[in-house]
PDB file of N, H, CA, C and O in Angstrom:
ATOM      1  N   UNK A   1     -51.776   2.190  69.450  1.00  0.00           N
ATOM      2  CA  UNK A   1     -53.046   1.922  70.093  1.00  0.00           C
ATOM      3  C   UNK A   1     -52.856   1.840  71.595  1.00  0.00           C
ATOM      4  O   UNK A   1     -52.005   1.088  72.072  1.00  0.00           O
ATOM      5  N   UNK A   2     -53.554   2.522  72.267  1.00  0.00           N
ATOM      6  H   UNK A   2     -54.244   3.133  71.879  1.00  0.00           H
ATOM      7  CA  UNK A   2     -53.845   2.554  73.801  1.00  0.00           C
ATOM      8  C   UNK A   2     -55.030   1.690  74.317  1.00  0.00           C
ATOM      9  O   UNK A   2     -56.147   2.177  74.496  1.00  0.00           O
ATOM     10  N   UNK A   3     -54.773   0.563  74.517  1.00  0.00           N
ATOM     11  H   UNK A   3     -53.866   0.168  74.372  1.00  0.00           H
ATOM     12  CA  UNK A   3     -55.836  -0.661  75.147  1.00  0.00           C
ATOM     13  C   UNK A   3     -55.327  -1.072  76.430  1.00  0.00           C
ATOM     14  O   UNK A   3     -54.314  -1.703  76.731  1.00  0.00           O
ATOM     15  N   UNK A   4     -56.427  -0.480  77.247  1.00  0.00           N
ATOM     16  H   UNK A   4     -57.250   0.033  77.003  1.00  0.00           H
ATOM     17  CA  UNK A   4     -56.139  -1.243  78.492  1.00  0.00           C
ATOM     18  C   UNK A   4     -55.477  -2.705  78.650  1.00  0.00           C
ATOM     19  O   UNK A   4     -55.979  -3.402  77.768  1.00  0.00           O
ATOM     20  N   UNK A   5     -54.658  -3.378  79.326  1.00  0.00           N
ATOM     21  H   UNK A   5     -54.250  -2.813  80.043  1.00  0.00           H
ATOM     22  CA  UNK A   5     -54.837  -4.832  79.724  1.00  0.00           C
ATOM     23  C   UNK A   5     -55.463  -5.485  80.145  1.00  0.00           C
ATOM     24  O   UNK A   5     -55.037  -6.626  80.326  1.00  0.00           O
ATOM     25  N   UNK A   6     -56.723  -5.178  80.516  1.00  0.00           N
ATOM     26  H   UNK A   6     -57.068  -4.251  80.369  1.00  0.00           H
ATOM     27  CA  UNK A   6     -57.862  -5.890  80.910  1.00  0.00           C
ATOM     28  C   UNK A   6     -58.957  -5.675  79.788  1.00  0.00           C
ATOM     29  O   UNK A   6     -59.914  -6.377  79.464  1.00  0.00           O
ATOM     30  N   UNK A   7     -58.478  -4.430  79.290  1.00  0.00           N
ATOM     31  H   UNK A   7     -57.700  -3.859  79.553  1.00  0.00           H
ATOM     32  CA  UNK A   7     -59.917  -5.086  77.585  1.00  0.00           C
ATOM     33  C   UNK A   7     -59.049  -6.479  76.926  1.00  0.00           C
ATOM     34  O   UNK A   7     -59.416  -7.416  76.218  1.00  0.00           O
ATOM     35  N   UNK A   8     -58.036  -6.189  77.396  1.00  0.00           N
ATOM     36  H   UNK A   8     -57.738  -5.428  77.972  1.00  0.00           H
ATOM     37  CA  UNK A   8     -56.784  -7.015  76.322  1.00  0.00           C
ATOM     38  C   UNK A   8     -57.311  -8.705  77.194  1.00  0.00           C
ATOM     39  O   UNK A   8     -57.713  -9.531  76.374  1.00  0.00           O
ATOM     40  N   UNK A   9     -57.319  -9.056  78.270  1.00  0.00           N
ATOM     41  H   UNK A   9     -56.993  -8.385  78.935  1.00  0.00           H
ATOM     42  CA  UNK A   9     -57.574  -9.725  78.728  1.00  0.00           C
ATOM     43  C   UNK A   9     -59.035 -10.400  78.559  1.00  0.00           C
ATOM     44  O   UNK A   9     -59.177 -11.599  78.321  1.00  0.00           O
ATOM     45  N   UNK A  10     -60.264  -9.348  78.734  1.00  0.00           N
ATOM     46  H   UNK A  10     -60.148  -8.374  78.928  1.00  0.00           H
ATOM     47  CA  UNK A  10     -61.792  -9.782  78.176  1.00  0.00           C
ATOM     48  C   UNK A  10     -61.503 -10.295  76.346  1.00  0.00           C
ATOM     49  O   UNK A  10     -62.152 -11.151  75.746  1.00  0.00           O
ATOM     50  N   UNK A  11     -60.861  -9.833  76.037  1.00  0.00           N
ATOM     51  H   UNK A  11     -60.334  -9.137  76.525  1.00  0.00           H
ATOM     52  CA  UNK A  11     -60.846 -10.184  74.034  1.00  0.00           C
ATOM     53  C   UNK A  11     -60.212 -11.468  74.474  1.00  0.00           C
ATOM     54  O   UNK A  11     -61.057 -12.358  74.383  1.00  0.00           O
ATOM     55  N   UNK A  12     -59.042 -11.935  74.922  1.00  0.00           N
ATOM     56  H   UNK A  12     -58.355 -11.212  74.995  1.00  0.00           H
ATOM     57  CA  UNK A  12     -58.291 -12.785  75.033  1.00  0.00           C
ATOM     58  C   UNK A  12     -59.165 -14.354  75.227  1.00  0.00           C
ATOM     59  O   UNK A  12     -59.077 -15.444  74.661  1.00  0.00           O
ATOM     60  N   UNK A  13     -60.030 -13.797  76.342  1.00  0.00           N
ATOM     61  H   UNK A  13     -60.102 -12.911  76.802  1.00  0.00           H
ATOM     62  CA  UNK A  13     -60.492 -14.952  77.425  1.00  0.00           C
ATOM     63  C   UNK A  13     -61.762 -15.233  76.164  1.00  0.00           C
ATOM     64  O   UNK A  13     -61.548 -16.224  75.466  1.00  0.00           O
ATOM     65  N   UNK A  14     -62.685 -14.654  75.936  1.00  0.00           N
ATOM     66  H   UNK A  14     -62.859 -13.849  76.503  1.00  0.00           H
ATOM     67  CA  UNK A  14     -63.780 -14.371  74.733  1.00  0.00           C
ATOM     68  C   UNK A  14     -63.052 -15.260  73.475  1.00  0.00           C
ATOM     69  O   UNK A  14     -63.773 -16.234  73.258  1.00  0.00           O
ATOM     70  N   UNK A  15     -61.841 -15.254  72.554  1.00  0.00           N
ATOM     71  H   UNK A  15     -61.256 -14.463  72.731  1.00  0.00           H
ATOM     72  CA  UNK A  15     -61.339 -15.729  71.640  1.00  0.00           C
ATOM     73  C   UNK A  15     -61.272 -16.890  72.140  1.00  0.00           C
ATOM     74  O   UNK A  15     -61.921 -17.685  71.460  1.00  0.00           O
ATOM     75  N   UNK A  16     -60.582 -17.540  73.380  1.00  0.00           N
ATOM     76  H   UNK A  16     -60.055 -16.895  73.932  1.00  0.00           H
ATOM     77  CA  UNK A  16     -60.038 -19.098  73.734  1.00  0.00           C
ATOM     78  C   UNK A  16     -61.398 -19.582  73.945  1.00  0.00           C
ATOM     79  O   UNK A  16     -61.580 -20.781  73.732  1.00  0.00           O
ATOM     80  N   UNK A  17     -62.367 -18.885  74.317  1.00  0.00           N
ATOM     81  H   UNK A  17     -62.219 -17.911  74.490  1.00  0.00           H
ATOM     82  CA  UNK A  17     -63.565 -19.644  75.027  1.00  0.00           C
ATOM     83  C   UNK A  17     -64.518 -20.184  73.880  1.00  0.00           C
ATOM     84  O   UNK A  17     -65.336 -21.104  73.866  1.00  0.00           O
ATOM     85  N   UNK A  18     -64.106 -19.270  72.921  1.00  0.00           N
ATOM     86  H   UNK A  18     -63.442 -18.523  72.932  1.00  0.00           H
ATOM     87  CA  UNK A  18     -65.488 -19.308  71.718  1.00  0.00           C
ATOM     88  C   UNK A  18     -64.466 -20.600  70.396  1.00  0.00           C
ATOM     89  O   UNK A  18     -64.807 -21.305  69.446  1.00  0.00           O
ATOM     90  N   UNK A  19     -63.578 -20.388  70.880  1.00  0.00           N
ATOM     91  H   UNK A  19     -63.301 -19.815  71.651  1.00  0.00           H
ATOM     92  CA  UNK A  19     -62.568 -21.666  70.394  1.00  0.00           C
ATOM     93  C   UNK A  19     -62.713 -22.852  70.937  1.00  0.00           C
ATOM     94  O   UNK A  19     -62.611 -23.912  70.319  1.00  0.00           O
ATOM     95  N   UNK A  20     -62.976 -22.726  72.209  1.00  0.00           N
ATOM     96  H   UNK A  20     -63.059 -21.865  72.712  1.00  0.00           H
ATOM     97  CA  UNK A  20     -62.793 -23.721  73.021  1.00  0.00           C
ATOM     98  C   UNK A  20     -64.807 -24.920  72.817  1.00  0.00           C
ATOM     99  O   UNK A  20     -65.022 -26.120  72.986  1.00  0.00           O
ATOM    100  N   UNK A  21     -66.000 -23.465  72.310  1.00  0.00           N
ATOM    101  H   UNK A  21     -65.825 -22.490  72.173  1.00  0.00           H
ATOM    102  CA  UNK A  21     -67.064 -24.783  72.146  1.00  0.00           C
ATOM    103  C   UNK A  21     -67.333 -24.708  70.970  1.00  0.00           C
ATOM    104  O   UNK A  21     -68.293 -25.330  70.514  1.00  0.00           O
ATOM    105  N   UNK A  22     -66.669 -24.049  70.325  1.00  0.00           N
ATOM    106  H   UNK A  22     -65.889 -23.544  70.696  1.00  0.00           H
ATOM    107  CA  UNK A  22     -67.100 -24.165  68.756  1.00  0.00           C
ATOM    108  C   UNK A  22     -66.268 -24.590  68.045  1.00  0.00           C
ATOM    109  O   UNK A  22     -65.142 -24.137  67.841  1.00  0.00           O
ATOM    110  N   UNK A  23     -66.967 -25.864  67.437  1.00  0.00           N
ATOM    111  H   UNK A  23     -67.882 -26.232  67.602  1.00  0.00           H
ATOM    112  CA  UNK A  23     -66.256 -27.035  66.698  1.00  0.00           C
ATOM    113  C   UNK A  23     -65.497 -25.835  65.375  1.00  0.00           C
ATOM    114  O   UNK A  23     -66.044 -24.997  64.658  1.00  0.00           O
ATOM    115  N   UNK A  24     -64.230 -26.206  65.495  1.00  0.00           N
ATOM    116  H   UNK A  24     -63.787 -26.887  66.077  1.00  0.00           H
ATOM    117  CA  UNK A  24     -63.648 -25.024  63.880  1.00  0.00           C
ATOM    118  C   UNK A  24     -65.034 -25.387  62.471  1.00  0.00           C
ATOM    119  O   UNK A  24     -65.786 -24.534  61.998  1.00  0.00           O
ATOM    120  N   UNK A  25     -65.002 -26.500  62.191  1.00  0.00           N
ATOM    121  H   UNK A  25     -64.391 -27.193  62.575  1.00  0.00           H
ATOM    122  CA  UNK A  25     -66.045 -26.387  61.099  1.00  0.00           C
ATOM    123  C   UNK A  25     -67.248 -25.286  61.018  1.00  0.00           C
ATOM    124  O   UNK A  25     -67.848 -24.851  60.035  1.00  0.00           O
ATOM    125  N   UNK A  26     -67.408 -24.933  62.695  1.00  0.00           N
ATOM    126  H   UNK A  26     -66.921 -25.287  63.493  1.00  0.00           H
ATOM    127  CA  UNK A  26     -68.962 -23.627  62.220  1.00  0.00           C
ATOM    128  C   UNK A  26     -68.577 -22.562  62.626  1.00  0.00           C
ATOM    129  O   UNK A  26     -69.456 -21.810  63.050  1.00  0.00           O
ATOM    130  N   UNK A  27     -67.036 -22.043  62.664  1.00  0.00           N
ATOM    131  H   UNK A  27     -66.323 -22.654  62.320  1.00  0.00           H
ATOM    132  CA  UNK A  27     -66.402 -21.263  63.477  1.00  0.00           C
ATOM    133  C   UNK A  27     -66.818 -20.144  62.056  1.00  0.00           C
ATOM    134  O   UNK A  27     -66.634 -20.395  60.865  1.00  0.00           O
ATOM    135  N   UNK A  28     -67.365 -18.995  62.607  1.00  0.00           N
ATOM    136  H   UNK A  28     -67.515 -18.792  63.574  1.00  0.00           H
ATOM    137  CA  UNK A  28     -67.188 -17.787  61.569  1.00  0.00           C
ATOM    138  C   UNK A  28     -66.877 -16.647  62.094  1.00  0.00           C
ATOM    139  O   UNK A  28     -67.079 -16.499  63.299  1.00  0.00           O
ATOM    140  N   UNK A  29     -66.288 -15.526  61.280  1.00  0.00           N
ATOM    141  H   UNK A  29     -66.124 -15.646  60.301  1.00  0.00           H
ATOM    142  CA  UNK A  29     -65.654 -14.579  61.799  1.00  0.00           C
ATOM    143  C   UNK A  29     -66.903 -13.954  62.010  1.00  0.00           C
ATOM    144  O   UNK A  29     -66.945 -13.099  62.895  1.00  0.00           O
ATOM    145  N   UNK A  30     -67.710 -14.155  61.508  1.00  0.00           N
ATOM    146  H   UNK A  30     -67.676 -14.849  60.789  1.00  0.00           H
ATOM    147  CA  UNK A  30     -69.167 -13.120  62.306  1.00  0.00           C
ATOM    148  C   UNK A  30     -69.452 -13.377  63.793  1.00  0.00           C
ATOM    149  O   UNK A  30     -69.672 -12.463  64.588  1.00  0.00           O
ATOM    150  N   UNK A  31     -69.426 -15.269  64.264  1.00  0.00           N
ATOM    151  H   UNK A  31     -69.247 -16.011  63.618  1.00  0.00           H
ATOM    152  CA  UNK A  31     -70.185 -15.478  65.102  1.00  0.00           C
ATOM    153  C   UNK A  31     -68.832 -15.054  66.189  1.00  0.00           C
ATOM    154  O   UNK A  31     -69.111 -14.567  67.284  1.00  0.00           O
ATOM    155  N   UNK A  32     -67.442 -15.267  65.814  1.00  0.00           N
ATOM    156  H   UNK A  32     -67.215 -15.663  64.925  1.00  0.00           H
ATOM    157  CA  UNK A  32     -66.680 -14.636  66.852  1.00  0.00           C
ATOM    158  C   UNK A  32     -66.464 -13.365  67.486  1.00  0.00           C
ATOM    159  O   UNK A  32     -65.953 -12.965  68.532  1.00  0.00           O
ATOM    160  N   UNK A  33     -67.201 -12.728  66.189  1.00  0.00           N
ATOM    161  H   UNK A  33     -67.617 -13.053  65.339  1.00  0.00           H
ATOM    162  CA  UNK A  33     -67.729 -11.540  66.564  1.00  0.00           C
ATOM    163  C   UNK A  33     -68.473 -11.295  67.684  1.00  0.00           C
ATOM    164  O   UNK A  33     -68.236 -10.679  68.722  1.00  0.00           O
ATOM    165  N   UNK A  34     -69.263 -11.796  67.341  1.00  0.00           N
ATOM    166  H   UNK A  34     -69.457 -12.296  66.497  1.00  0.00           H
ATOM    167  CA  UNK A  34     -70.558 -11.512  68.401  1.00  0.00           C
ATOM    168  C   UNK A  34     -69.805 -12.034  69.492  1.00  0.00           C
ATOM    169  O   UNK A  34     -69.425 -11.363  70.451  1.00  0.00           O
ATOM    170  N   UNK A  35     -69.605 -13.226  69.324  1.00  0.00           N
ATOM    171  H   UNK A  35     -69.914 -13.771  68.544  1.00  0.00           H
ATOM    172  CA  UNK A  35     -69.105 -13.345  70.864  1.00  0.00           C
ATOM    173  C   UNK A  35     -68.238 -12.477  71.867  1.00  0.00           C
ATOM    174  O   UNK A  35     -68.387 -12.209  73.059  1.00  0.00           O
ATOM    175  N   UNK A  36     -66.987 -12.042  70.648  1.00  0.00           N
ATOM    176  H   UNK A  36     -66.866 -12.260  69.680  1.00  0.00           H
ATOM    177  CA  UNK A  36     -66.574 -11.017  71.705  1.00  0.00           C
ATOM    178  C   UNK A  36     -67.515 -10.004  72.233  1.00  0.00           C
ATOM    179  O   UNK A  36     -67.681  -9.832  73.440  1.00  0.00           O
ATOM    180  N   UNK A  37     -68.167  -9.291  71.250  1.00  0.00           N
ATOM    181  H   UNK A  37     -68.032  -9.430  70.269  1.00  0.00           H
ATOM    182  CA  UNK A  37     -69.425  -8.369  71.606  1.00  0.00           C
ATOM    183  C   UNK A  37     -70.171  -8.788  73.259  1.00  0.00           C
ATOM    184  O   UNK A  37     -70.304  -8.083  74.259  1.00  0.00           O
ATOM    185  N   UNK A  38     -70.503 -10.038  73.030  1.00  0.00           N
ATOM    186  H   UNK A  38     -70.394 -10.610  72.218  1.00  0.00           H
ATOM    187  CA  UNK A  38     -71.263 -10.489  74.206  1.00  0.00           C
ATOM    188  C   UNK A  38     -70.282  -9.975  75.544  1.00  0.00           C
ATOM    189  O   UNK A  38     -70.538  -9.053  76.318  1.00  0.00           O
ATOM    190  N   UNK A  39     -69.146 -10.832  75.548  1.00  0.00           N
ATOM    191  H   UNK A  39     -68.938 -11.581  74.919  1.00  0.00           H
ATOM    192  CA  UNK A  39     -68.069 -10.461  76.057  1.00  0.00           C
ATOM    193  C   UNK A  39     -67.634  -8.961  77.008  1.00  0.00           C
ATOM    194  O   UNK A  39     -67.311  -8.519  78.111  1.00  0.00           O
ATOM    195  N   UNK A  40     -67.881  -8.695  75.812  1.00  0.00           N
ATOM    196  H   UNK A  40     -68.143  -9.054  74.917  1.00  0.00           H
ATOM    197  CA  UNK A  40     -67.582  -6.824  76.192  1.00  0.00           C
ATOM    198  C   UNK A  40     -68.743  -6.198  76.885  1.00  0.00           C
ATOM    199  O   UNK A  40     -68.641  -5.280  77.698  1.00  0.00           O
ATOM    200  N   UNK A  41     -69.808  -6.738  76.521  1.00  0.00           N
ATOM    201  H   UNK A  41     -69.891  -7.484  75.861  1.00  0.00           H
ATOM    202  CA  UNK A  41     -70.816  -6.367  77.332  1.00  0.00           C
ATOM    203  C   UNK A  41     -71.281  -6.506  78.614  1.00  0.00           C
ATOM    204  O   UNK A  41     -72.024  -5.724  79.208  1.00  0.00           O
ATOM    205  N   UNK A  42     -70.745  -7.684  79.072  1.00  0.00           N
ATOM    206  H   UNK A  42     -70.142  -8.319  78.588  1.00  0.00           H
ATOM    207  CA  UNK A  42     -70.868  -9.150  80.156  1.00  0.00           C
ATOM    208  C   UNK A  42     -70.115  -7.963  80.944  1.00  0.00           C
ATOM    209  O   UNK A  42     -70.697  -7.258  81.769  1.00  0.00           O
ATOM    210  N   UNK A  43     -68.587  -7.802  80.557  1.00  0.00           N
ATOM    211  H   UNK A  43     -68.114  -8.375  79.887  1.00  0.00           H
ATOM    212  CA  UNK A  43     -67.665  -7.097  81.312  1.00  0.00           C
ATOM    213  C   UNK A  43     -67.830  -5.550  81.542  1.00  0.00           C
ATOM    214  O   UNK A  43     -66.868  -5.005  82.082  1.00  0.00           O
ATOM    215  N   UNK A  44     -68.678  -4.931  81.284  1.00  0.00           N
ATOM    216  H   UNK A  44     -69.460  -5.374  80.845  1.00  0.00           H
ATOM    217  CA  UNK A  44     -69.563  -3.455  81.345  1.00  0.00           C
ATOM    218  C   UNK A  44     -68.273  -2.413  80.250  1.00  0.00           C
ATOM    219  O   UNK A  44     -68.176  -1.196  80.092  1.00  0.00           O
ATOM    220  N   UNK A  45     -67.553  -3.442  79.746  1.00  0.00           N
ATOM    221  H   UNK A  45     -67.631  -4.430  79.874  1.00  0.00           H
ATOM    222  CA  UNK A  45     -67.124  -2.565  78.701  1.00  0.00           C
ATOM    223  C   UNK A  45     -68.053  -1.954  77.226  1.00  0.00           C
ATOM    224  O   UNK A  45     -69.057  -2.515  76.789  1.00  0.00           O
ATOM    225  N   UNK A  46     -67.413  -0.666  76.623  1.00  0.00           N
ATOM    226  H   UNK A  46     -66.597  -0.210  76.978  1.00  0.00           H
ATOM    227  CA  UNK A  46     -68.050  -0.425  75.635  1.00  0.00           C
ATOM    228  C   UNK A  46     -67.047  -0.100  74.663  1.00  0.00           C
ATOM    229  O   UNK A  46     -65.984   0.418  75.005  1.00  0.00           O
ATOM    230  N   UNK A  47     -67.432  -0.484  72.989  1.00  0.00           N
ATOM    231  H   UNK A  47     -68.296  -0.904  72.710  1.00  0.00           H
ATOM    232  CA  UNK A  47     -66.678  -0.199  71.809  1.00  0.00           C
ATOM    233  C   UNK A  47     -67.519   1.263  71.924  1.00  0.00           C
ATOM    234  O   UNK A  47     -68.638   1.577  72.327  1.00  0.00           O
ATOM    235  N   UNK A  48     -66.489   1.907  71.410  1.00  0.00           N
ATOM    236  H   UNK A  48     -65.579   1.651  71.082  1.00  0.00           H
ATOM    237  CA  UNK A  48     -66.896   3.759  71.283  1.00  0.00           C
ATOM    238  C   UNK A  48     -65.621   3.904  69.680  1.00  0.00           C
ATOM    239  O   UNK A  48     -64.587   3.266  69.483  1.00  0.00           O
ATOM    240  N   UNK A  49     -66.268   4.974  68.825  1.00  0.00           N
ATOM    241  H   UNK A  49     -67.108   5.492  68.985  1.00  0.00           H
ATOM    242  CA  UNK A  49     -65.575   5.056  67.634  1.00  0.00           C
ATOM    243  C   UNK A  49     -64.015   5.874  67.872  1.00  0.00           C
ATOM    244  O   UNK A  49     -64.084   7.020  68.317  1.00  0.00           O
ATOM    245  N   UNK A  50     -63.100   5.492  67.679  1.00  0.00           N
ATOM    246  H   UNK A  50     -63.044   4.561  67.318  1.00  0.00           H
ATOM    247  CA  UNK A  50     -61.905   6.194  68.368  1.00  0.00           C
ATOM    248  C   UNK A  50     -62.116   7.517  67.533  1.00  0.00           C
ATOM    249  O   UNK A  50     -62.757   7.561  66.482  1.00  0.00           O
ATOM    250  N   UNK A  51     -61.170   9.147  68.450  1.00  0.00           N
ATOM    251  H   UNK A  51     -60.650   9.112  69.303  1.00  0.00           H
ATOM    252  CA  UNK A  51     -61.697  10.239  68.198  1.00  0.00           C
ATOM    253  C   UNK A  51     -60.153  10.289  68.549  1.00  0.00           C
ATOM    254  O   UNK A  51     -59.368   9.641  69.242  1.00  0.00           O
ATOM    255  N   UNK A  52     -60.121  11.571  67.578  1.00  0.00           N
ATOM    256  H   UNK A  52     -60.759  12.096  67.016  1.00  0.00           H
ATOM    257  CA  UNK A  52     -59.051  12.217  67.540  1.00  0.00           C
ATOM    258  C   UNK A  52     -58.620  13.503  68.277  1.00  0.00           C
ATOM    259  O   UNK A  52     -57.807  14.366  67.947  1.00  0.00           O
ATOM    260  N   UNK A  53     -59.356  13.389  69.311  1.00  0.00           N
ATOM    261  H   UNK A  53     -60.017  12.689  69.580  1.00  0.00           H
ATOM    262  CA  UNK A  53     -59.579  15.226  70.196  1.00  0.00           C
ATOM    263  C   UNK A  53     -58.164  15.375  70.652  1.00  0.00           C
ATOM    264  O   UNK A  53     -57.817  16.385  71.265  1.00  0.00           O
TER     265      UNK A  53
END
């Protein structure tokens, strides 16, 4: 896999942060989802389907 260090860095910062206000009891892999999503968006990054060209 070829990932920049700075997507690597937006996922990073997005995981500790969404750790950091969400009590583990309501922690779901959906809503961490989204959050990174938010994340990626905030940072003018985009998920694109990887291609094999």
């Amino acid at each position: 896999m070829n990932i920049p260090p700075s997507t690597l860095r937006v996922l990073a910062a997005a995981i500790e942060d969404y750790r950091t206000v969400t009590p583990p009891d309501e922690a779901t892999p959906a809503a961490l989802a989204e959050y990174i999503a938010m994340y990626l968006v905030a940072s003018n990054l985009t998920i694109r389907p990887h291609t094999n060209a």
